[in-house]
N, C-alpha and C positions, 0 to 999 in steps of 0.2 A: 231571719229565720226562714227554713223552707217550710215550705206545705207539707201538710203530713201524704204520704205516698203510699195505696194498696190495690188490690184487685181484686175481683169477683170472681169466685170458683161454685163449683158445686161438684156434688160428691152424691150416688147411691148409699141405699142400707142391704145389705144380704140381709137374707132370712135369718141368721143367728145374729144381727144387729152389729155385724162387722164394719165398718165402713170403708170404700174400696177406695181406688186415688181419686183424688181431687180432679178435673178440667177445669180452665181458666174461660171466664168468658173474657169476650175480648170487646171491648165496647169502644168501635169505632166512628168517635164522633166529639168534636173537640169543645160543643160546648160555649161557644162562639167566643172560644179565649176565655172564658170566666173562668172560673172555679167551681170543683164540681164538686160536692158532699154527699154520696152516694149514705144514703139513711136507710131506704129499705127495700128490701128485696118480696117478690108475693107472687101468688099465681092468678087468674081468675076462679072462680069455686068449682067448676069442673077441669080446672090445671091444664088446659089447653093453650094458655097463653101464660105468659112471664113479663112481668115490671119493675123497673126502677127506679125507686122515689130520688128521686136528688134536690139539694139546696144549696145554695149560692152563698152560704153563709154560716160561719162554724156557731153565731150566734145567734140563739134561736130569737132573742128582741128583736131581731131587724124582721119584720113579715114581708110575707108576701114573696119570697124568694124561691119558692116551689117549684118542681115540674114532676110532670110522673110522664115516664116513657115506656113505652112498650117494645120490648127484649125480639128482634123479628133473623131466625137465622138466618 
């Protein structure tokens, strides 16, 4: 069975809550061969910076499998 496979985009709101296209982040970094569960996406509270939670493990029993990385254009 393969791994499940997707990507990270994000999208603006216009003023009347339209939403425009999508851009892909591109997260170049392999993870050191692991597997990667990208869980959650966040900013710091003044949004100047960008993170991404990732886990090593589709099961959340196994601990300790965490990283949180910071998003750096």
């Amino acid at each position: 069975q393969s791994p499940p496979r997707g990507v990270l985009a994000y999208t603006t709101i216009t003023v009347d809550c339209c939403p425009r296209n999508y851009n892909i982040i591109d997260i170049d970094f392999d993870f050191l061969g692991r597997p990667a569960y990208y869980v959650s996406l966040g900013t710091n509270i003044s949004q100047t910076k960008l993170y991404l939670g990732v886990y090593g493990s589709m099961s959340v029993t196994q601990l300790n499998q965490g990283t949180v990385f910071e998003i750096i254009p």
